[in-house]
N, C-alpha and C positions, 0 to 999 in steps of 0.2 A: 504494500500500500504506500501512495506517496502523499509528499507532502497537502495536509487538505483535504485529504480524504479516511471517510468514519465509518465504521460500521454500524447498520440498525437493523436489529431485528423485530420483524412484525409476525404477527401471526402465519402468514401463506410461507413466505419466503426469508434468505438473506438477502441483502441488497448494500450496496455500497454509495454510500453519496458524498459527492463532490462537490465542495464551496472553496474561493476564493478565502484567505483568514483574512484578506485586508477588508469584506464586504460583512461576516462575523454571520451566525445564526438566523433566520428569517422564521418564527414560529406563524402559522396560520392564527385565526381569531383578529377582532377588531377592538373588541373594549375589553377594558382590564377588570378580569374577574378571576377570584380565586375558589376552588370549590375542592371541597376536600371531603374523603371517605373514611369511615374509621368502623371498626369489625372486630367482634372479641369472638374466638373458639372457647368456650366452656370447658374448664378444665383439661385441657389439653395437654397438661403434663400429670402422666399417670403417677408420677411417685411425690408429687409438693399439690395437687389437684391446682396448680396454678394456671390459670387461664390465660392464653395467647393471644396478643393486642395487636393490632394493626393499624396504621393510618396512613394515607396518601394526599396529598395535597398539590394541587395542578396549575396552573397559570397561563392563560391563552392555549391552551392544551397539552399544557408541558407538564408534567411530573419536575417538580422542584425541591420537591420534601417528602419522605416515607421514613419508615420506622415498622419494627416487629420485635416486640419484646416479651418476656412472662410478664403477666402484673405481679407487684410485691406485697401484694395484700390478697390472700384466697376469698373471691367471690363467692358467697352460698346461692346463688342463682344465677344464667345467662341474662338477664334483664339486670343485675346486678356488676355483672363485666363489662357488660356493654355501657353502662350508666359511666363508670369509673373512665373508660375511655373517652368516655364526651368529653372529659373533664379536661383528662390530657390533650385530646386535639381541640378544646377550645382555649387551649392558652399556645399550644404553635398558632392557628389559626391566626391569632392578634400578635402574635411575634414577628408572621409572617406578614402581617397585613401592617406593619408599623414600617418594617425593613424593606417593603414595597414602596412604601411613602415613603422614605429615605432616597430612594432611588425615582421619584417622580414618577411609580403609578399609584394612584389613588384609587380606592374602596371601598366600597358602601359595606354593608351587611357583606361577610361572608358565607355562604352555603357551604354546610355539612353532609352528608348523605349517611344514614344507618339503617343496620335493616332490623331492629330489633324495635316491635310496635311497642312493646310496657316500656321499654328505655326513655323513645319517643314521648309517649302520654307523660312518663314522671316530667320531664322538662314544662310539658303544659303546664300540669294540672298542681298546685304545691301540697293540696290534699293527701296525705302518707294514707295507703292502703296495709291492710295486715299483713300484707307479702312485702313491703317497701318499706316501712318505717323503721327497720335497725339499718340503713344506708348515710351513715357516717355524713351530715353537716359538710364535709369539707368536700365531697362530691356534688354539691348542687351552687358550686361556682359557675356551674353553665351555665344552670339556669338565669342569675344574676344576670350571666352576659347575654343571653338572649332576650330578657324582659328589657334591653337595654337598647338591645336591635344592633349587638355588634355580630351577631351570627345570628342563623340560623337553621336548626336542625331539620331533614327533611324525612322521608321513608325514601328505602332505595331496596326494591325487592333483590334477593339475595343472589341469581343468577346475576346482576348488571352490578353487583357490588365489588369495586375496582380493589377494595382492599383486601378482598378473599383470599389473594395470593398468598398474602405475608401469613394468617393464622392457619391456613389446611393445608395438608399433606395432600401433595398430588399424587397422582399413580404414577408410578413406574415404566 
């Protein structure tokens, strides 16, 4: 490969693309928006039952930010993992979205996408149900930021869920 030239891999094929460095990157998209996915697997490590986190965050349709980690606190429910990672990706979210305005793009509300409905509803509703009420205070920071309207969380069915990657085991 020479100079200027990158490899990308997409779904069908490999392909090789060539750009000029004095001309730099050209991403598709027109206004600057950032939307990010985030995805807990339920216990996923058989021996700590710690649940595996994932988030992805894109810009003009760029992947700029990801992460896959255990969480360090054992979730007693999926709606419970997935809550905790709201948490986490609504503070890259506005990390990201401050470090953008640094660099001269500006943004409104950032969109999150999860696929987890009881995660979702807790953000709405602040009413604690019997299943949700021992969820630790210090996870309903999102919420704060979304009654604030610096995010916002969406439903994202779990087939079209970008962050799937980082928490399942693919096949072989």
């Amino acid at each position: 490969m020479g100079a200027g030239e990158r490899c990308v891999r997409d779904e069908e094929h490999l392909d090789t693309v060539k750009y000029p460095y004095n001309e730099g990157l050209n991403f598709g998209g027109s206004s600057p928006i950032l939307d990010g996915y985030c995805d807990a697997d339920y216990e996923a490590d058989v021996k700590t039952r710690s649940s595996t986190t994932g988030q992805l965050f894109l810009t003009f349709g760029v992947a700029i930010s990801w992460k896959s980690k255990l969480q360090p606190i054992v979730a007693t429910s999926s709606t419970e993992a997935e809550y905790m990672e709201y948490a986490s990706a609504t503070k890259k979210a506005l990390w990201l979205r401050e470090l953008l305005g640094e660099l001269e793009v500006h943004l409104g509300t950032v969109d999150i996408k999860g696929d987890n409905q009881g995660s979702l509803k807790l953000l709405k509703h602040s009413m604690a149900s019997e299943r949700s009420k021992h969820i630790d205070i210090m996870h309903h920071f999102e919420r704060e930021r979304v009654m604030r309207g610096e995010v916002k969380f969406e439903y994202c069915p779990t087939n079209k869920m970008l962050a799937n990657f980082q928490t399942k085991v693919l096949p072989a």
